[in-house]
N, C-alpha and C positions, 0 to 999 in steps of 0.2 A: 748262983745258977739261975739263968733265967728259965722263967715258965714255958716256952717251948722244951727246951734242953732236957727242962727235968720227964714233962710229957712222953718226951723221946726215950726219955731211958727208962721211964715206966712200962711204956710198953715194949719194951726189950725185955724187960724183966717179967714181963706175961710171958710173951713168946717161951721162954725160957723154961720157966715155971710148968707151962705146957706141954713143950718138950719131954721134959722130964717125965710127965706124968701120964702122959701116950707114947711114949716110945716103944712101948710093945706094940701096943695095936697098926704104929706107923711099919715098924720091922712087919708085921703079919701082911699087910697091903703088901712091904716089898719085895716076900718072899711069894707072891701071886704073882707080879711083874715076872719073876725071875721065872716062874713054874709055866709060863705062857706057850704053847705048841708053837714050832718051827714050824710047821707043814702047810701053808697058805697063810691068809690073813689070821692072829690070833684068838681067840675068841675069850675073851676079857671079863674077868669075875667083878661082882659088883663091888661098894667102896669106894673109887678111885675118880680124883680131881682128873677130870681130862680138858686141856683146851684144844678147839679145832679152830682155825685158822682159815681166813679165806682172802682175797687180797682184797674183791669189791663184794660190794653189798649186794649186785645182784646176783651174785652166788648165792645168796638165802635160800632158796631151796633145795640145792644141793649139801648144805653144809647141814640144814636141820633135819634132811633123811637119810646123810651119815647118822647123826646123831639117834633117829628115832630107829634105824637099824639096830645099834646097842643097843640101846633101852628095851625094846622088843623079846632082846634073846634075854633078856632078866627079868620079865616078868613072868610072874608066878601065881598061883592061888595066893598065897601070904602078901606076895608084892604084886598088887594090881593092878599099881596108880604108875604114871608118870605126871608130872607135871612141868607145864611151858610156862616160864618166867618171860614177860617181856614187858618193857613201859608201855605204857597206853596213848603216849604221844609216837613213841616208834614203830605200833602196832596198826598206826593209822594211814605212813607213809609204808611201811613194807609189808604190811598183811598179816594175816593169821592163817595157818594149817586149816584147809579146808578139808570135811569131815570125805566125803566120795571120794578125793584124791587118797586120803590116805586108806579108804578101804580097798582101793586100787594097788595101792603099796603093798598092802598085805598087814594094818596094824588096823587095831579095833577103834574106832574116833570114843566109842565110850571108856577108853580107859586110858585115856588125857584127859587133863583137868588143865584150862587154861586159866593163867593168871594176871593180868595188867595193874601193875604198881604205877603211882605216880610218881615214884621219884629214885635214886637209887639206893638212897637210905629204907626206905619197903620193900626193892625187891630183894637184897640182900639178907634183910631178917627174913623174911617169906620163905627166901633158899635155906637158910639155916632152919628154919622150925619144920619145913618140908625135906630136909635132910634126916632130920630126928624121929621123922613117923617113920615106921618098921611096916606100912601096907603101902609104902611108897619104895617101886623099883629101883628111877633113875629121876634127877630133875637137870632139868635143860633151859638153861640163861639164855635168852637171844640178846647178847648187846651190842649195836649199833655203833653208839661213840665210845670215846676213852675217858669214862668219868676217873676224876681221880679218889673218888672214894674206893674203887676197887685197885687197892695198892701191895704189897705182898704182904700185910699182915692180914688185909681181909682176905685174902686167897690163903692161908696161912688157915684161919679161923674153920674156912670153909673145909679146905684140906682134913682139920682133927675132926670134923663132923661127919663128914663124909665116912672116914676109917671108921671110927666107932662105931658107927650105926650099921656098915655095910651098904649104903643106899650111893649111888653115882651121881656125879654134879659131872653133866657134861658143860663149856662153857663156849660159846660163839659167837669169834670174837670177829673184827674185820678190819683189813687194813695190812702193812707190811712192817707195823712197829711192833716190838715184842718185848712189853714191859718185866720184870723180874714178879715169878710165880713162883707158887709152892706146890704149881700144878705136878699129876706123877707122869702126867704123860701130856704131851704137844704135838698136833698134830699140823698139817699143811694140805688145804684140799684143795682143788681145781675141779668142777666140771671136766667129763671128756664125752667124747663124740658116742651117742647111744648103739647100741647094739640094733638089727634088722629085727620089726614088726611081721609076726610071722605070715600074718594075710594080708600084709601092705606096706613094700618096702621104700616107702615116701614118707610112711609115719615114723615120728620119734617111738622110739624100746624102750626095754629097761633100761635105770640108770646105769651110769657108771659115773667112777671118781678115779684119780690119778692123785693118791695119798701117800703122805712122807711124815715118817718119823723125824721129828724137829728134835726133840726133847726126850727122853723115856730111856730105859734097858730092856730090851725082850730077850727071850731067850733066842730068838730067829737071827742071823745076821742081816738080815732084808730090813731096808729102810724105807723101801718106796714099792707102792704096789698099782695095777692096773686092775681096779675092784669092780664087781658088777652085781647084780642083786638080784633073785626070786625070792618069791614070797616064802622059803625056806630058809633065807639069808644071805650072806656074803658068797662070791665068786669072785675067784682070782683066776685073773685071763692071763694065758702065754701068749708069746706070738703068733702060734697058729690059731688061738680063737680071736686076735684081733684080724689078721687077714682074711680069715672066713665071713664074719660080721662085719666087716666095713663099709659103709655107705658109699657106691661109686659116686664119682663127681658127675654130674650132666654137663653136654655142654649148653655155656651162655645162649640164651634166648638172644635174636636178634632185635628184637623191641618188645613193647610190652605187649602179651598174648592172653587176653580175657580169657579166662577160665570158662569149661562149658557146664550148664546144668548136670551133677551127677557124673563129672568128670573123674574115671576111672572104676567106677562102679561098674559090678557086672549085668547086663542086660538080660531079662526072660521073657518070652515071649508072652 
């Protein structure tokens, strides 16, 4: 047998071995799956591998305030931390969570801890040791490319950590390939058109996202929702609150028209 071969069936026989030895704790995760409310978006107990999905990269902020949404509704006095896993080379080209925006959001910037590994061998132990503290919520991967060291036994590894401890690995990923996970849930998110600024209907609202169940079992038969956000949490829109909030279209400008000082502001004498 050669030394791959045998490599390969070694860790098969982890995997295995593993199995066997959390399978309670995996059955408990998937009896919270099942026990999730029908009634709007569900509101999702902690533990659980989720991946969320975006097609481009410049979704990043909509993909990590889905993300920091969750994590929000889990923290606790015991669970106070989240923390952002991202490389320090991809944290250079796509930015970091700036502290105002997110108290804008509604989430406290003191109770992120951010993290920049150099490679993905750090940040992957980083996730696993920050899955294992019990004053840690949720932690949130931002990864950029398709390393292949994140291949379904390290999603696998991550998975039995997550259960055990109770602590959430949200993971975000980007792109339209959808490698084999041991994630419990997969999500698919898109940017949608914000909601009307209530003293300026020229400014961007609150978020919203146009989310779909990839992967998972809920107890809802709803696979795709039209989500929106206050600082009290998730909103799920029907059609009547899209038609009310809708930004009308202006028509096209005939050329380009210089903006005037103070354009749109109200006037006092």
């Amino acid at each position: 047998m050669s030394l791959p071969d045998r490599q390969q069936r070694l860790a098969a026989l982890r995997d295995t071995i593993a199995d066997i030895e959390r399978k309670p704790v995996l059955a408990e995760r998937r009896s919270v799956l099942a026990a999730a409310p029908g009634d709007g978006f569900p509101l999702l107990a902690g533990g659980l591998l989720q991946e969320i999905f975006t097609d481009e990269r410049r979704n990043s902020g909509a993909i990590l305030g889905f993300a920091l949404a969750q994590a929000k509704s889990l923290l606790s006095e015991k669970r106070c931390a989240v923390i952002y896993l991202q490389l320090g080379k991809q944290s250079q080209e796509m930015g970091l969570p700036y502290g105002p925006g997110l108290l804008s959001f509604g989430f406290d910037p003191a109770s992120l801890i951010l993290v920049r590994p150099a490679n993905m061998v750090e940040l992957l132990w980083a996730a696993e040791e920050a899955l294992a503290c019990k004053a840690v919520a949720a932690v949130i991967a931002d990864i950029a490319d398709q390393p292949k060291v994140l291949d379904f036994t390290a999603s696998r590894r991550l998975n039995l950590r997550a259960a055990s401890s109770g602590t959430s690995f949200l993971l975000l990923r980007y792109g339209t390939t959808r490698e084999a996970s041991a994630a419990h849930l997969r999500w698919r998110l898109t940017p949608a058109l914000s909601a009307r600024k209530r003293f300026d209907h020229l400014a961007p609202g609150p978020l919203r996202w146009r989310v779909q169940l990839e992967k998972g079992v809920l107890l809802t038969q709803q696979t795709e929702w039209l989500l929106g956000w206050t600082q009290n949490g998730f909103t799920t829109l029907d059609a009547a609150n899209r038609a009310a909030n809708r930004h009308a279209a202006g028509a096209p400008l005939p050329r380009a028209v210089p903006a005037h000082l103070a354009d749109g502001l109200s006037e006092t004498a």
